[in-house]
C-alpha positions in Angstrom: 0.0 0.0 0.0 3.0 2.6 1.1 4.1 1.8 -2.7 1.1 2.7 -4.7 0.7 5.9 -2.6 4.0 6.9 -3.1 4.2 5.7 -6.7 0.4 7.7 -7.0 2.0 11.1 -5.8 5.3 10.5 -8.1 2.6 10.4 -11.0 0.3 13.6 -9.8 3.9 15.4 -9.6 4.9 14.0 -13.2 1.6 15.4 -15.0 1.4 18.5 -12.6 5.4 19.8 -13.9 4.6 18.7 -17.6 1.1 20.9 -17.8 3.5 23.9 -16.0 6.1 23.5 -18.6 3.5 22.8 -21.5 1.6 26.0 -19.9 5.4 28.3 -20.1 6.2 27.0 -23.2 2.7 28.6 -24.8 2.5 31.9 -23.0 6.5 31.9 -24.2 5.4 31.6 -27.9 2.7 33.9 -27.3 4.7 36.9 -26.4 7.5 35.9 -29.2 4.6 36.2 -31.5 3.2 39.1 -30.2 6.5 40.8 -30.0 7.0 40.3 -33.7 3.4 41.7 -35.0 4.0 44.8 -33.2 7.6 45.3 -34.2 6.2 44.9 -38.0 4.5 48.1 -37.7 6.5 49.7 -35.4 8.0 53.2 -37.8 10.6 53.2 -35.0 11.9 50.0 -35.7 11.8 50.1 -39.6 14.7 49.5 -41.5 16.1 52.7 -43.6 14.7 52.9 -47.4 17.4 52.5 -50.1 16.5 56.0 -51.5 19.7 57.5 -52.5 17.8 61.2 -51.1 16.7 60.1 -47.5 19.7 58.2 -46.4 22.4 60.9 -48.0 24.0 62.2 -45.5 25.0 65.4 -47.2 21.6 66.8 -47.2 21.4 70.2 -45.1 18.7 69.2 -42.1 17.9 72.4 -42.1 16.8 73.0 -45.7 13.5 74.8 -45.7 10.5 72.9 -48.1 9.1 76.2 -48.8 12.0 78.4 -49.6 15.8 78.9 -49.6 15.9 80.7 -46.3 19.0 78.6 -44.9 20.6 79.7 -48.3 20.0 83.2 -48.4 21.1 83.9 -44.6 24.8 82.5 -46.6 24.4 85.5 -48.4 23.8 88.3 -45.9 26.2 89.9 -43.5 25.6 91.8 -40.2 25.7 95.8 -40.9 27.3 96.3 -37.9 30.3 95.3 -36.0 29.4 93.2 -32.6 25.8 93.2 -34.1 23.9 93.2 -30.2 20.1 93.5 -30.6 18.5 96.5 -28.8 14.7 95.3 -30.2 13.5 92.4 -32.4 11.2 92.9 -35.0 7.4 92.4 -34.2 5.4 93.6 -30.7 7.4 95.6 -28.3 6.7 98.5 -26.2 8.3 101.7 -27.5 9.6 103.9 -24.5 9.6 107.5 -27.1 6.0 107.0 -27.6 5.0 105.4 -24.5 2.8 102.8 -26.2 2.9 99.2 -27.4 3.2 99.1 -31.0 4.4 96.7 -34.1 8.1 97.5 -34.6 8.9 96.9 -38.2 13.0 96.4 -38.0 15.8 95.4 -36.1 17.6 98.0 -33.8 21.4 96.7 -33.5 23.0 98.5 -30.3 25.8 101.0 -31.7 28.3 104.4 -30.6 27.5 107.1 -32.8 29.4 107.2 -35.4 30.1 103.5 -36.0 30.4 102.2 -39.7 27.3 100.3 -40.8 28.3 98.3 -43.9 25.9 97.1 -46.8 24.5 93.6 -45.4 24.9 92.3 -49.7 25.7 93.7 -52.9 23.0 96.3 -54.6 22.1 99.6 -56.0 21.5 102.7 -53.6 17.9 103.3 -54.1 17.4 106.3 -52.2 19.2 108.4 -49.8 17.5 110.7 -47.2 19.4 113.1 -45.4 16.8 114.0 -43.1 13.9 112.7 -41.8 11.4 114.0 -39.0 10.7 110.1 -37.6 13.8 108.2 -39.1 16.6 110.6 -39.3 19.4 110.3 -42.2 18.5 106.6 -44.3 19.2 104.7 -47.2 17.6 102.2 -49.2 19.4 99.4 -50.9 17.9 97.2 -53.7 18.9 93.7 -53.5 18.8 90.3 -55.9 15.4 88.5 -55.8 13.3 91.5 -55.2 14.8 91.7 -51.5 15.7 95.6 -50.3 17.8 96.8 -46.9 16.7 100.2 -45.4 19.0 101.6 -42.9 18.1 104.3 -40.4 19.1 106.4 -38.1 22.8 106.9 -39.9 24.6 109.6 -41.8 25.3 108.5 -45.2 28.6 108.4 -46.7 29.7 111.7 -48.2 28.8 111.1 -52.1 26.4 107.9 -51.5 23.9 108.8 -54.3 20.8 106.9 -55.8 21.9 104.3 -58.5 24.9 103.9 -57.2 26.1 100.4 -57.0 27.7 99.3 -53.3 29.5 96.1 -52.4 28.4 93.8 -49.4 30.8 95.0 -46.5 31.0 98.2 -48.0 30.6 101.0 -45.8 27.7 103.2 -46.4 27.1 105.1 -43.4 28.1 105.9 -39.4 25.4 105.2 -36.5 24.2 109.3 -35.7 22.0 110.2 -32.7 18.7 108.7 -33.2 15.6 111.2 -33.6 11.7 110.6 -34.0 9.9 107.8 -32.8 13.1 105.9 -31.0 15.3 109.2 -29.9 14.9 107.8 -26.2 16.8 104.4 -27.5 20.0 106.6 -27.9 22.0 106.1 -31.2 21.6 102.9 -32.6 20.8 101.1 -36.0 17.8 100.6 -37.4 17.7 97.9 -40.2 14.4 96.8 -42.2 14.2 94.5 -44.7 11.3 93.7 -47.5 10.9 91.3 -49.8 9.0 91.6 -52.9 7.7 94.8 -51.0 6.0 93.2 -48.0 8.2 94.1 -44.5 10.1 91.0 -43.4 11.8 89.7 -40.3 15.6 90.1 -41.0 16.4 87.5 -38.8 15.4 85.2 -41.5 18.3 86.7 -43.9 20.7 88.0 -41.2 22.8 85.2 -40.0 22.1 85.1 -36.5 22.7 81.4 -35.8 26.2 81.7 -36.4 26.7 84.4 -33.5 
């Protein structure tokens, strides 16, 4: 009797260990499969395409789908040395006027009578000696229907309309600023337009290499 007992519990033990292992062995081949129908779908697990375009690693990241801005801020130069922003353009609260209001340029902190140099090559479209809100400026025409206004400066002695500048080329000194920003002290102020709609020239000046 002590045998068949003992003999009874060996065989309980036997078919209890085999359903366990039978039991891990499925949930194991579960998960594996599982595992794989998600990693099929899965875009971060995706091997790379053999387009010569997406996996060359030459192409500029930071190419823009909708225009060469990346490009043109290659071709533009600060106008002034150091080139430290006073105001950005957009909303900011003008201290001369004592009002909030849409500032249409960039001011560049400057001495009077610091050189401010042509930001690209162009033709001297107009120069202003005076002006009640602006003081002395000048307007440059640019390639691809882009123009730099400069404000706040004394031009050049001789700087004419037509006359062809250089970028880098000095066309005026920083002079006391008047009008609307006189409480600024001198300083720059640069606008920029392109195809005669006012622009932010931080998209052509090349501030990410400062």
């Amino acid at each position: 009797m002590k045998t068949k007992s003992t003999n009874s519990k060996l065989g309980k033990k036997f078919w209890y260990y085999l359903a366990v292992g039978v039991g891990v062995i499925v949930l194991a081949a579960s998960l594996v499969t599982t595992i794989l129908l998600l990693s099929k779908d899965d875009p971060f697990l995706e091997k790379p395409t053999n387009d010569p375009e997406l996996n060359n690693p030459t192409n500029d990241p930071n190419e823009d789908p909708n225009g060469p801005v990346a490009s043109v801020q290659d071709d533009f130069i600060f106008p002034i040395e150091a080139a430290e922003v006073l105001h950005t353009y957009g909303f900011y609260y003008n201290q001369t006027l004592n009002a909030y209001y849409e500032h249409e340029g960039i001011d560049f902190k400057a001495e009077e009578g610091a050189s401010v140099c042509a930001i690209a090559d162009g033709t001297v479209e107009s120069v202003y000696v005076e002006d009640v809100l602006r003081g002395g400026q000048i307007t440059i025409v640019h390639e691809d229907g882009v123009k730099s206004v400069y404000s706040f400066v004394t031009a050049e002695s001789g700087l004419k309309a037509g006359d062809k500048v250089e970028q880098g080329d000095v066309i005026a000194t920083v002079s006391e600023a008047n009008g609307e920003e006189y409480k600024d002290g001198a300083h720059l102020h640069l606008e920029i337009y392109a195809d005669g709609e006012l622009v932010d020239p931080e998209a052509y000046l090349p501030f990410e290499e400062k």
